[in-house]
Each structure stands twice: as structure tokens, then as C-alpha cells.
VEXDREN-2710 file (C-alpha; in Angstrom, 1 decimal):
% VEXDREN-2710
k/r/px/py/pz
1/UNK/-216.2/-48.9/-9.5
2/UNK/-216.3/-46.9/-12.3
3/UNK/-216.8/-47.7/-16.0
4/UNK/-214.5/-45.0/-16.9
5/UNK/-210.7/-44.5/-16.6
6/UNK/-210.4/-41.0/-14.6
7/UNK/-206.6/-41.3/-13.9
8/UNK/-204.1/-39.0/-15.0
9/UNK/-200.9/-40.7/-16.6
10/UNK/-199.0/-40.3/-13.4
11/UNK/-201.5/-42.0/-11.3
12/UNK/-202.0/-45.2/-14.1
13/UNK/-198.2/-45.2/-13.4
14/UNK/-198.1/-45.8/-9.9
15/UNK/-201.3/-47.9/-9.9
16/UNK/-199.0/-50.3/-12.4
17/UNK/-195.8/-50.5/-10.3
18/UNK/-198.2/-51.6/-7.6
19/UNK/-200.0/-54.3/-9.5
20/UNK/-196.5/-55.4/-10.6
21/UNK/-194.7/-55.2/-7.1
22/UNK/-198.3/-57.4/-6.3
23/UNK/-197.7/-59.7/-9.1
24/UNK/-193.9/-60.2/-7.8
25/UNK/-195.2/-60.3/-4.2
26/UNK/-198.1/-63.3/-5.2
27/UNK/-195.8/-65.2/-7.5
28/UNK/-193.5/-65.5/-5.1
29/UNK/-195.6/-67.1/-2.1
30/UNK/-197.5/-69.3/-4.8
31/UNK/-194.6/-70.8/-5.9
32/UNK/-193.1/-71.6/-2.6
33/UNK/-195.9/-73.1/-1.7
34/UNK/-196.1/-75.7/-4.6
35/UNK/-192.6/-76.2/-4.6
36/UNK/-191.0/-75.0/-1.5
37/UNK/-189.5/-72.2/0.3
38/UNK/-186.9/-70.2/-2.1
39/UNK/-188.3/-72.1/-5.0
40/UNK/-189.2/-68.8/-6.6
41/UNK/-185.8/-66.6/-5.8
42/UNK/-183.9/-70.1/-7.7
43/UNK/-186.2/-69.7/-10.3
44/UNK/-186.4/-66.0/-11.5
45/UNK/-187.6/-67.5/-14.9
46/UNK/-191.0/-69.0/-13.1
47/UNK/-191.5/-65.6/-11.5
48/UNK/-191.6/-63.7/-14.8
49/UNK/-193.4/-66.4/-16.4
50/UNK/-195.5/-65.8/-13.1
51/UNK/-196.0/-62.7/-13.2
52/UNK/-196.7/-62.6/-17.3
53/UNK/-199.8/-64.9/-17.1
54/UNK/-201.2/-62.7/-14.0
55/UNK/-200.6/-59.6/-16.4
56/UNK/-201.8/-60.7/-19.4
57/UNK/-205.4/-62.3/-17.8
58/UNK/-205.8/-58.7/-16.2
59/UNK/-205.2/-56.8/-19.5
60/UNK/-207.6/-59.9/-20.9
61/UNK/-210.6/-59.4/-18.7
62/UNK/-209.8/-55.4/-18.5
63/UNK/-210.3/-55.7/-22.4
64/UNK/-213.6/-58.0/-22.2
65/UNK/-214.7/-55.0/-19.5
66/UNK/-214.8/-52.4/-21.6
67/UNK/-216.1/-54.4/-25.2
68/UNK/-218.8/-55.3/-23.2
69/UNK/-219.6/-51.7/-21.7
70/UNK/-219.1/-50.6/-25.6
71/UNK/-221.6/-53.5/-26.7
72/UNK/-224.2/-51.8/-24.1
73/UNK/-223.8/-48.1/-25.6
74/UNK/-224.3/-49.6/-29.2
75/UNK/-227.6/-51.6/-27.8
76/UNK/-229.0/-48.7/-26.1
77/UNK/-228.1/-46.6/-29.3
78/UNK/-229.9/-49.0/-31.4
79/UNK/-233.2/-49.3/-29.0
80/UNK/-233.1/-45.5/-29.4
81/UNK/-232.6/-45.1/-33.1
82/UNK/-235.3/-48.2/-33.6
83/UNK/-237.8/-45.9/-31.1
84/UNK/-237.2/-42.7/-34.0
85/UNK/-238.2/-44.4/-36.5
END
């Protein structure tokens, strides 16, 4: 996988309908699972409480991603700027 985002706008946009139809999707057998079938469509509250926690620990480790690819870059800058002088 890359380290880089390559996407054009559109794409990003279509890549994020499908997490969220595969957010939707998961939530829904999860919860019928624990609690039993058509838990979930009774419950549209747990879905989107669902589907927020699944969303916000992708954008969480998405962030943690790329801070640590930048924490690299400044290492490898320092090294370099250590070796000039």
C-alpha cells in the first residue's frame, strides 16, 4: 500500500460511500448477533452509534499513519542535516 494518497476527489468519494455502505453492512450482522436477528433495523440509533465508532477509529489510526510516516521524514532529515555538519 502506498504511503501516499494518489486518489482524485471523485475516487476518495466512492472509496467513502463504500466504507460507509461496509460500516452499515458490519454493524448490522454484529448487532444481530449479540442481540438477535432485527436488533439492528429496531435500533437505527445503535447502527449510527455503530457505524460512528468504526469511523472515527479509521480516521484515528489513518491519522496515527501518516504522523508517524511524517515523524520518519523529520528523522531522516535530521540524520542528514547532523551528517552536513
Amino acid at each position: 500500500m502506498s504511503e501516499f494518497i494518489e486518489a482524485n476527489l471523485d475516487t476518495l468519494y466512492i472509496l467513502a460511500e463504500k466504507r460507509a455502505e461496509s460500516y452499515m453492512r458490519t454493524a448490522e450482522t454484529q448487532i444481530d448477533s449479540i442481540f438477535g436477528d432485527g436488533y439492528a433495523k429496531a435500533h437505527p440509533e445503535l447502527m449510527a452509534a455503530f457505524m460512528k465508532a468504526a469511523s472515527d477509529e479509521f480516521t484515528r489510526t489513518a491519522t496515527a499513519k501518516v504522523l508517524q510516516s511524517i515523524g520518519y521524514a523529520l528523522d531522516a532529515m535530521a540524520v542528514a542535516l547532523r551528517g552536513r555538519g
